[in-house]
C-alpha positions in Angstrom: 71.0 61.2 59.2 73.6 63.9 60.1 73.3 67.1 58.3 75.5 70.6 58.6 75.1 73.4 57.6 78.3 76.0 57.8 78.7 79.5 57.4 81.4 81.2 57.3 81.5 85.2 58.9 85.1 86.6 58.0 85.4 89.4 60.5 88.4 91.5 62.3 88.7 87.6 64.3 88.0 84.7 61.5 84.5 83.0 63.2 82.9 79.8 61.7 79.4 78.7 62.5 78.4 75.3 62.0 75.1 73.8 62.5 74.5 70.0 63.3 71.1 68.6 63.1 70.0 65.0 63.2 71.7 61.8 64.6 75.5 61.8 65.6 77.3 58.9 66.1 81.2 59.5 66.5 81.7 59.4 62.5 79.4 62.0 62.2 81.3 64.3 64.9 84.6 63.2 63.1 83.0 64.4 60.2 82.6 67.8 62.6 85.9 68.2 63.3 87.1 67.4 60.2 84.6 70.1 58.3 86.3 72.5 61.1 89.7 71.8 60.0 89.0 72.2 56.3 87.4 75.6 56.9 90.1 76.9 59.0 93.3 75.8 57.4 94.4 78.8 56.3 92.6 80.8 59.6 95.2 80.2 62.8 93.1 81.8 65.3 89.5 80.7 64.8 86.1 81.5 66.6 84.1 78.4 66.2 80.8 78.0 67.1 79.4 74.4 67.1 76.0 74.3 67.3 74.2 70.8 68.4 71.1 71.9 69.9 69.0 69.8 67.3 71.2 67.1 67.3 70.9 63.9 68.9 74.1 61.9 69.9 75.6 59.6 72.8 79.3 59.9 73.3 81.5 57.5 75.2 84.7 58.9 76.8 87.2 56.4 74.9 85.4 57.2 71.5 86.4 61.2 72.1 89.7 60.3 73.3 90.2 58.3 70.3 88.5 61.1 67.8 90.1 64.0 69.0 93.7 62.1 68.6 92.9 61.8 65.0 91.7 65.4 64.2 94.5 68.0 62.6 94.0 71.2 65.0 95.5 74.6 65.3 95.8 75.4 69.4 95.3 78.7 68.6 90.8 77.9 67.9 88.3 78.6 70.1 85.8 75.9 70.3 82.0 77.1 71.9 79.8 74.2 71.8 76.2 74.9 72.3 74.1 72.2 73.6 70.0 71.1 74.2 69.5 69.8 77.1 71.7 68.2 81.0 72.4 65.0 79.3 73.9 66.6 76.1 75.4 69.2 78.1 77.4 66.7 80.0 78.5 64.7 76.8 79.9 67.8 75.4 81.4 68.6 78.8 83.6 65.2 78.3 84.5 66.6 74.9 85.8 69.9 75.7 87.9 68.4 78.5 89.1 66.6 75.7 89.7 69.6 73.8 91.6 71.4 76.5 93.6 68.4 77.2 95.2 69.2 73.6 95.5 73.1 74.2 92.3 73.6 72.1 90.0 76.6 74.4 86.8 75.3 74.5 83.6 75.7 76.7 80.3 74.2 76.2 76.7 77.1 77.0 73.0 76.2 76.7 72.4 79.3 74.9 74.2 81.0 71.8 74.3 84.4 72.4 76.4 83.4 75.9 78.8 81.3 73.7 79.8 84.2 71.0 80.4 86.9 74.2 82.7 84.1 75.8 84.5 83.8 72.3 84.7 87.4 71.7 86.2 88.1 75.4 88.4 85.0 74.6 89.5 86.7 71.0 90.7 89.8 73.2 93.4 87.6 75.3 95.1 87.0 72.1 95.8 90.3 71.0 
């Protein structure tokens, strides 16, 4: 069972947190996304931080493909996606491709503190 937990840090740049532990399947990342969207409606130009380090999940190309094409996004996000381990990496790797594909910025780190410097010299290029 999927659970998140998701704070929000309002800042000079809007940032959301969100934390996904458990097992993911892709209703449960739709779930994700759509958590994302709700949270940053009214925020065009989000930091997002999308942590899945105590997560487990197995993605398959077309089910991304087909999830991301029924998400609501603002291009103007940045997506960092934090994962455990070479096997998640790689999954989330297929993901942010996915993401970019759409004009979403998004990179995927092992470690957390990496991911919020990337976003914060990311939040910098649009000002």
């Amino acid at each position: 069972m999927m659970k998140l937990q998701t704070p929000v840090f309002r800042t000079q740049s809007n940032q959301i947190a969100l934390v996904a532990r458990g097992i993911l399947n892709i209703a449960g990342f739709h779930q994700i996304l759509v958590e994302i969207h709700r949270l940053s409606e009214f925020r065009p130009e989000c930091e997002v931080v999308i942590d899945l380090v105590d997560a487990t999940y197995a993605l398959q190309p077309s089910e991304i493909d087909d999830l991301i094409g029924q998400t609501p996004w603002s291009r103007r996000h940045q997506i960092a996606l934090i994962a455990r381990n070479g096997d998640h990496f790689n999954q989330l790797s297929l993901l942010s491709v996915c993401l970019l594909k759409h004009g979403i910025q998004t990179a995927v780190f092992y470690d957390a503190s990496v991911a919020v410097e990337w976003l914060g010299r990311r939040s910098c290029a649009w000002e």
